[in-house]
SEDOLO-511825 format. One record per residue (C-alpha): residue number from 1; residue in three letters; x, y, z. Coordinates in Angstrom, 2 decimals, decimal comma, always signed. Example, Ala and Ser with C-alpha at 12.3 -4.5 7.8 and 13.67 -1.06 7.14 Angstrom:
2
+-----+-----+---------+---------+---------+
|   k |   r |      c1 |      c2 |      c3 |
+-----+-----+---------+---------+---------+
|   1 | ALA |  +12,30 |   -4,50 |   +7,80 |
|   2 | SER |  +13,67 |   -1,06 |   +7,14 |
+-----+-----+---------+---------+---------+
END
This chain:
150
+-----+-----+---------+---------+---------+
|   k |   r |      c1 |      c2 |      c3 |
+-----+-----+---------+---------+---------+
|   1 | UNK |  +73,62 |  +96,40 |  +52,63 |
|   2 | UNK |  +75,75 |  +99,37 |  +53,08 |
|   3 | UNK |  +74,04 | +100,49 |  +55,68 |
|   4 | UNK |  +74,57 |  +97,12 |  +57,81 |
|   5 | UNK |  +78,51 |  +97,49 |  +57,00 |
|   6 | UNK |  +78,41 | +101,26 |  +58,47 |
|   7 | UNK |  +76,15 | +100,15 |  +61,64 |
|   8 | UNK |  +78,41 |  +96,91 |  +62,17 |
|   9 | UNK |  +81,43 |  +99,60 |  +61,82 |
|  10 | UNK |  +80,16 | +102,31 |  +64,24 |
|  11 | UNK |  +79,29 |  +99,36 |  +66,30 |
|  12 | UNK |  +82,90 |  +98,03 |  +66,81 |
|  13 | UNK |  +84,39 | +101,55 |  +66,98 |
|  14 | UNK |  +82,37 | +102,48 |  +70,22 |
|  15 | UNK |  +83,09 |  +99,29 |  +71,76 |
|  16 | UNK |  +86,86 | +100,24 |  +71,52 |
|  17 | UNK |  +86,69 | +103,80 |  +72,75 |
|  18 | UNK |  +84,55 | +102,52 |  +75,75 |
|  19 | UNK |  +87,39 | +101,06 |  +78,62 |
|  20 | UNK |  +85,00 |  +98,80 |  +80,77 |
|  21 | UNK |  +85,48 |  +96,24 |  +83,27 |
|  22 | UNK |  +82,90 |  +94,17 |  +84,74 |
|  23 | UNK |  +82,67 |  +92,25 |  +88,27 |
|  24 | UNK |  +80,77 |  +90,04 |  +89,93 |
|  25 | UNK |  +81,25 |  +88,54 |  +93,29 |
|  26 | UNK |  +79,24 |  +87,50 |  +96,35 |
|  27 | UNK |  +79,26 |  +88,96 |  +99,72 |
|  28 | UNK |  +78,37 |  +88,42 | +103,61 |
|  29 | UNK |  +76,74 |  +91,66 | +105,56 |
|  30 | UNK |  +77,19 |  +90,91 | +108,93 |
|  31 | UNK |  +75,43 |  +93,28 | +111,69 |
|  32 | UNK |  +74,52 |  +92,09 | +115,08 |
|  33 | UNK |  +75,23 |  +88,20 | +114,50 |
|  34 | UNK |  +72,94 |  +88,39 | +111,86 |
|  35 | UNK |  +74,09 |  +87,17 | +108,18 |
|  36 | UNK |  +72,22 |  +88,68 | +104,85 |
|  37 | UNK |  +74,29 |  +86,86 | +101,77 |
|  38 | UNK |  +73,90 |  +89,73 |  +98,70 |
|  39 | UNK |  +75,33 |  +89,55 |  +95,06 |
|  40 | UNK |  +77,51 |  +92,36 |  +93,80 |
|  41 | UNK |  +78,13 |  +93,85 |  +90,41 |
|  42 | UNK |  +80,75 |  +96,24 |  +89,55 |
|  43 | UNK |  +80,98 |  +98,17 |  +86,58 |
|  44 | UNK |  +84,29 | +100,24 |  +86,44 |
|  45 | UNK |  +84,96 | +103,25 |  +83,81 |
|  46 | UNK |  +87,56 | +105,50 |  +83,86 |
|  47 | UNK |  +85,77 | +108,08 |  +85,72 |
|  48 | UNK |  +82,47 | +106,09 |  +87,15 |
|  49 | UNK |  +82,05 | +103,23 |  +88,85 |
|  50 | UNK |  +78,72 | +102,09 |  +89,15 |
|  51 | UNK |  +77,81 |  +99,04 |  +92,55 |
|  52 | UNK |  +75,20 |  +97,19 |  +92,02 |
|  53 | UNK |  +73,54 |  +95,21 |  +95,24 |
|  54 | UNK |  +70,94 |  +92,61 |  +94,57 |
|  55 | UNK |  +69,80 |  +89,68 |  +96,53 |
|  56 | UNK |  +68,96 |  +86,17 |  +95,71 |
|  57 | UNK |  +65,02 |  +86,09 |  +94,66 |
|  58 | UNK |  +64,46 |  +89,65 |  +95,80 |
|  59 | UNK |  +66,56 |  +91,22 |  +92,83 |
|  60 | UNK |  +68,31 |  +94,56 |  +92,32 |
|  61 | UNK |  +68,15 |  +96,41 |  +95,98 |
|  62 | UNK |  +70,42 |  +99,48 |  +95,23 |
|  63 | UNK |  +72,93 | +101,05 |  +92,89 |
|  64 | UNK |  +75,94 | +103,29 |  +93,98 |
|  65 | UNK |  +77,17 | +105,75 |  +91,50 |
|  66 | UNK |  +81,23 | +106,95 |  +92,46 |
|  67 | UNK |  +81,89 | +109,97 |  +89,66 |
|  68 | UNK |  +84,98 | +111,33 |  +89,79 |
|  69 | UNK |  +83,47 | +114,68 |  +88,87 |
|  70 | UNK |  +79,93 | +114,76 |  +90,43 |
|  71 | UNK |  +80,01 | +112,40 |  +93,62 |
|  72 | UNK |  +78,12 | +109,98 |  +94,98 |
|  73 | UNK |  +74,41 | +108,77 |  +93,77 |
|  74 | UNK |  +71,99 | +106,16 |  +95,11 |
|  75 | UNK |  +69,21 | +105,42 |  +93,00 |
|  76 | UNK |  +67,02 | +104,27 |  +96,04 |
|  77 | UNK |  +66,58 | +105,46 |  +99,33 |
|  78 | UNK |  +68,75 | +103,81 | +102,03 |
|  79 | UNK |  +68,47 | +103,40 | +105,47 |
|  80 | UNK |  +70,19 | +106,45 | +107,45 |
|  81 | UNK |  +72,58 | +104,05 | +109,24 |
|  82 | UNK |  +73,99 | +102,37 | +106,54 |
|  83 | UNK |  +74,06 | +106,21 | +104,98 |
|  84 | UNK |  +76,16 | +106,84 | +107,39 |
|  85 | UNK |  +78,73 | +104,51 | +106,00 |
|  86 | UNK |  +79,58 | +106,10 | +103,12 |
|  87 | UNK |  +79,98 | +109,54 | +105,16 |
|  88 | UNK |  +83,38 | +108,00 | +106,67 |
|  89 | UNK |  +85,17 | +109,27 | +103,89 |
|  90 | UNK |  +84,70 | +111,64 | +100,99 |
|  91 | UNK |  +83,64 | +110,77 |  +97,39 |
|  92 | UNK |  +87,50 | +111,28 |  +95,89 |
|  93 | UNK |  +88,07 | +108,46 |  +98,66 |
|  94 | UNK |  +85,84 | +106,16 |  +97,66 |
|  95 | UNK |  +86,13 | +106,82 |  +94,06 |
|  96 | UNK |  +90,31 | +106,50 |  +94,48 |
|  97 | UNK |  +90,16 | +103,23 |  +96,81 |
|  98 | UNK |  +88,17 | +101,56 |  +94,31 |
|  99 | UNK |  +90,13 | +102,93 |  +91,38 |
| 100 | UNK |  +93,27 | +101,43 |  +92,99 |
| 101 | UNK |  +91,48 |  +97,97 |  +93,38 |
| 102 | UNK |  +90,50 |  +97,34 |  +90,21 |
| 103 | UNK |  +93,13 |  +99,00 |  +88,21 |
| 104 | UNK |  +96,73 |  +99,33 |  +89,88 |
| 105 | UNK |  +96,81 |  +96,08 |  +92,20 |
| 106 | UNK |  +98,71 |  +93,24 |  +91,06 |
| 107 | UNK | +101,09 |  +90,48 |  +92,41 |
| 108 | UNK | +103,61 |  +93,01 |  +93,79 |
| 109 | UNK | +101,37 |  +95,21 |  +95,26 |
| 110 | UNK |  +98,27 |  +93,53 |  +96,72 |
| 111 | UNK |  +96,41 |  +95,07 |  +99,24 |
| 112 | UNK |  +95,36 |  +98,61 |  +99,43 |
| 113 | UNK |  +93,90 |  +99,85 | +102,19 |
| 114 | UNK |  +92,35 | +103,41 | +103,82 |
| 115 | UNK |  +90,71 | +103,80 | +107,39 |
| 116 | UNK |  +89,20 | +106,64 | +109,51 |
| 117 | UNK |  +87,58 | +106,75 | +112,92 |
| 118 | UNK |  +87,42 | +102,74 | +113,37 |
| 119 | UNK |  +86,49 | +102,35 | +109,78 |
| 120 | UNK |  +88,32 | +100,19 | +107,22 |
| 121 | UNK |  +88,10 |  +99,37 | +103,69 |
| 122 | UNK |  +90,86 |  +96,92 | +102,39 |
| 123 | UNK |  +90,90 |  +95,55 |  +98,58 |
| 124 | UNK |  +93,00 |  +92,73 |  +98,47 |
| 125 | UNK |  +94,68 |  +91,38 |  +94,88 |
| 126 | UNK |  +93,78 |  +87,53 |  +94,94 |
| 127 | UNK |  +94,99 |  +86,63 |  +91,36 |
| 128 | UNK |  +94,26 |  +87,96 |  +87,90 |
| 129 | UNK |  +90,76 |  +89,81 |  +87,70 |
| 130 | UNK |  +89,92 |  +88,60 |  +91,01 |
| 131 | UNK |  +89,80 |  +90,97 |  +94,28 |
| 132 | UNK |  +88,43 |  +90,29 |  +98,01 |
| 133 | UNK |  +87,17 |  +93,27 |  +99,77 |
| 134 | UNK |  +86,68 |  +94,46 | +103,29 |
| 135 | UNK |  +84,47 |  +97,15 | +104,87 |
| 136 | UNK |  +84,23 |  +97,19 | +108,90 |
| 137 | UNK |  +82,78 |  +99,86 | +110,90 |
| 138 | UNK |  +83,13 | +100,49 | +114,83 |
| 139 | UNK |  +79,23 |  +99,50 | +115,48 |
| 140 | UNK |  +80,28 |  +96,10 | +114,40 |
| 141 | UNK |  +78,83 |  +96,14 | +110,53 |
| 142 | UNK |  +81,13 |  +93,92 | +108,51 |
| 143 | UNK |  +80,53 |  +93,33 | +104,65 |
| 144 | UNK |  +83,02 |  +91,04 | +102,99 |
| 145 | UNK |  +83,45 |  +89,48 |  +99,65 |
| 146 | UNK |  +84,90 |  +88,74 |  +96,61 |
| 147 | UNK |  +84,88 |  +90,11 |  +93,30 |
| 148 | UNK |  +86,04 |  +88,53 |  +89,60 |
| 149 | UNK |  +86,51 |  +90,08 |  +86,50 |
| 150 | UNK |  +83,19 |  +89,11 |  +84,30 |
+-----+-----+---------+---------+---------+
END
């Protein structure tokens, strides 16, 4: 019995020290007139956040890690194109826009936004734990969503 106590203690102490927030949302890719519909997952620590892409039936497709120390890590290949996306800014970019999103956007200040050589990324502060975001490129790629606190 004193055992459970001390697991059941450990247990809520790392729950505590561990600052996590969770999103899910769905999204629209749009390339060429075509439509793919993909579900999103967010998980957002105070120096990783980890994107999660999965589609209906066809389950988990990739996952983007942003680390604030150590960059940017896909756990699957990806198609050179769409690599080519995340090369429009640098990894303190990325890892800063979405830091902003999720953590310093409220009523007063809703929409934060960065862009570079006709590409845009704009988080937008919809109401309490819930976020749309925007990512358009100059070939026409558009992926567009909405995210809400889990």
């Amino acid at each position: 019995m004193c055992c459970v106590v001390f697991l059941t203690a450990c247990s809520s102490l790392s729950q505590s020290t561990i600052s996590e927030k969770r999103y899910i949302g769905k999204f629209i890719f749009t390339e060429n007139n075509q439509v793919s519909r993909f579900i999103v997952r967010v998980n957002v620590f105070p120096k990783e956040i980890i994107i999660q892409v999965s589609k209906p039936i066809l389950g988990n497709l990739i996952k983007i890690k942003f680390n604030q120390k150590y960059g940017m890590a896909f756990d699957k290949e990806i198609d050179g194109m769409y690599l080519s996306l995340f090369n429009s800014f640098n990894t303190k970019e990325y890892f800063y826009f979405f830091n902003a999103c999720f953590h310093h956007l409220n009523a007063d200040k809703n929409e934060y936004k960065i862009s570079r050589n006709n590409f845009e990324l704009k988080c937008h502060y919809q109401g309490q734990n819930t976020f749309s975001l925007y990512f358009l490129t100059e070939e026409g790629l558009l992926l567009n969503g909405a995210l809400e606190r889990e």
